[in-house]
Steps between C-alpha positions, in 0.01 A plus 500: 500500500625250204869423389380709208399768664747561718796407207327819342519760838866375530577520161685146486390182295288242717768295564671726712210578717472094542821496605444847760262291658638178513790662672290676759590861331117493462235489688283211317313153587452227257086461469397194281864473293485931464726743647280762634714803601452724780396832394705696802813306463499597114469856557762537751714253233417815259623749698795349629570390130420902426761644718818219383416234782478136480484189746839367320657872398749432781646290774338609819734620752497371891326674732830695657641573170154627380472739792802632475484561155119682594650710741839571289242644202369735804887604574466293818788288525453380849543136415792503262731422779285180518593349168786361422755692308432299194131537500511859576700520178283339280210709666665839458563406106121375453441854643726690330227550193154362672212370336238537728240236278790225520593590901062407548593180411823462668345594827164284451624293823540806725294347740181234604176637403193420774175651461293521826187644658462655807238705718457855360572663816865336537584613123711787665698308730622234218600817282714594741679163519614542097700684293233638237518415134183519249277759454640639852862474420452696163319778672781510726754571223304777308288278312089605554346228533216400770362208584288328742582376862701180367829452703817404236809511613822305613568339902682257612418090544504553862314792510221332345491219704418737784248750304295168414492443931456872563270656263342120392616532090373242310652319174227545273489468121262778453629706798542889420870539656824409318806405750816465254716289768863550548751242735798743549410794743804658315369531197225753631655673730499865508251526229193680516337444141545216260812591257346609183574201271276285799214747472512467139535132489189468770290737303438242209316333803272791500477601093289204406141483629233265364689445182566857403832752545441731746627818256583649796754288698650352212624915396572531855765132456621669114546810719715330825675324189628770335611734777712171648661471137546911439718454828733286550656476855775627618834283540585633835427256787453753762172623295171471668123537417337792595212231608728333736521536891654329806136319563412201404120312501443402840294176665191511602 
C-alpha cells in the first residue's frame, strides 16, 4: 500500500511512515521513486503499536539477561546466580513493577530466528529437539489455541547443526518450521515450555497472516500480557516454575 495509506492505518503523518521504512521498522521497497509498504509488516506494526510496543520503546537486553529476566517473570530464578550482582540488581528493580509491552521489546534479541523445511514424517523428531513456544507453548500454559503441524520452539546452535545431518532440515525462506536459536545450553536448561513473555513475543510471528490480525492470537498475546503484569514474581531466589524440570532438550 501507499505512504498515504498506511500514514492513515497507523494513525501518524506520512513522514513518519517514510522514516519507519527508511529505518527498516517497515517492511517496504522503493518502486519507481515510491515507497510501497508491505501490507503484513504494517499490520503486525498495528498490533504491536496496539498493545504499547515499538522497535525503539526500549534498549534490548542480551540474550542471558533477557532469559533470565523470562524465566524470573515465571518465578524461575535458575539463572540469577549467573549475573553479576550488579545486573541482577538492576533486573530485580525493572521487575519490581513489570510492563509486559516494554519487556517485548527488551527481550526482542532472545535468540536467532531460522525458518526451515523438512520431510513431514521427521516433524516429530525435530519437536522433540526444542523447547516449544508459539501456538504450542501457549496451549501448554492454559492458553487454547491449536494450530497446525509447524514446529516453533527454542534448541541449541549445536543441536541444530546435528538435526540438519540427522533429520536433513533445510534453511528455507518459505519453510513451515521456526527454530528460535540459543548459544548457551544454560539458558534452556531444565525448561520444558517457552517462559510466557517468549511465547508471547513469538506469537506476533503467528497473529499476522496475509496482511490481516489474526483476532485470535493477537487476544491470546493481550491475554499472556496481562496475566505476566497481574503477577509480578516473587523476590525469593529459591522460587521455581512449576514448568521447570531437571531435563533439558537433548541432541539428536
Amino acid at each position: 500500500m501507499t505512504i498515504a495509506e498506511a500514514a492513515e492505518r497507523l494513525g501518524v503523518l506520512p513522514q513518519r511512515v517514510r522514516a519507519l521504512a527508511q529505518a527498516g521498522e517497515l517492511a517496504a521497497v522503493r518502486a519507481e521513486g515510491v515507497w510501497l509498504i508491505d501490507a503484513a509488516s504494517l499490520a503486525k506494526r498495528v498490533l504491536m503499536v496496539e498493545l504499547g510496543v515499538t522497535a525503539s520503546s526500549a534498549r534490548p537486553w542480551s540474550q542471558p539477561i533477557a532469559w533470565a529476566a523470562m524465566r524470573v517473570l515465571d518465578d524461575d530464578h535458575a539463572l540469577l546466580p549467573e549475573l553479576d550482582r550488579k545486573a541482577r540488581y538492576r533486573l530485580r528493580r525493572r521487575l519490581d513493577d513489570p510492563d509486559p509491552a516494554q519487556l517485548l521489546a527488551a527481550v526482542r534479541n532472545r535468540a536467532r530466528v531460522v525458518r526451515v523445511s523438512l520431510h513431514p514424517s521427521r516433524a516429530a523428531r525435530l519437536r522433540d529437539l526444542v523447547v516449544p513456544s508459539g501456538i504450542t507453548g501457549a496451549g501448554i500454559h492454559g492458553f487454547g489455541l491449536t494450530g497446525d503441524d509447524a514446529v516453533d520452539g527454542y534448541l541449541l546452535a549445536d543441536a541444530l547443526g546435528a538435526a540438519r545431518d540427522a533429520l536433513r532440515v533445510r534453511d528455507s525462506d518459505t519453510g513451515a518450521h521456526l527454530l528460535r536459536v540459543v548459544d548457551d545450553r544454560r539458558l534452556l536448561e531444565g525448561l520444558e515450555v517457552a517462559p510466557r513473555l517468549a511465547v508471547a513475543a513469538d506469537l506476533l510471528d503467528h497473529a499476522v497472516e496475509n496482511g490481516a490480525i489474526d483476532g485470535r492470537v493477537a487476544s491470546t498475546v493481550r491475554a499472556l500480557l496481562g496475566e505476566i503484569g497481574s503477577s509480578p514474581p516473587s523476590s525469593s531466589p529459591s522460587s521455581s516454575s512449576s514448568s521447570s524440570s531437571s531435563s533439558s532438550p537433548s541432541s539428536p
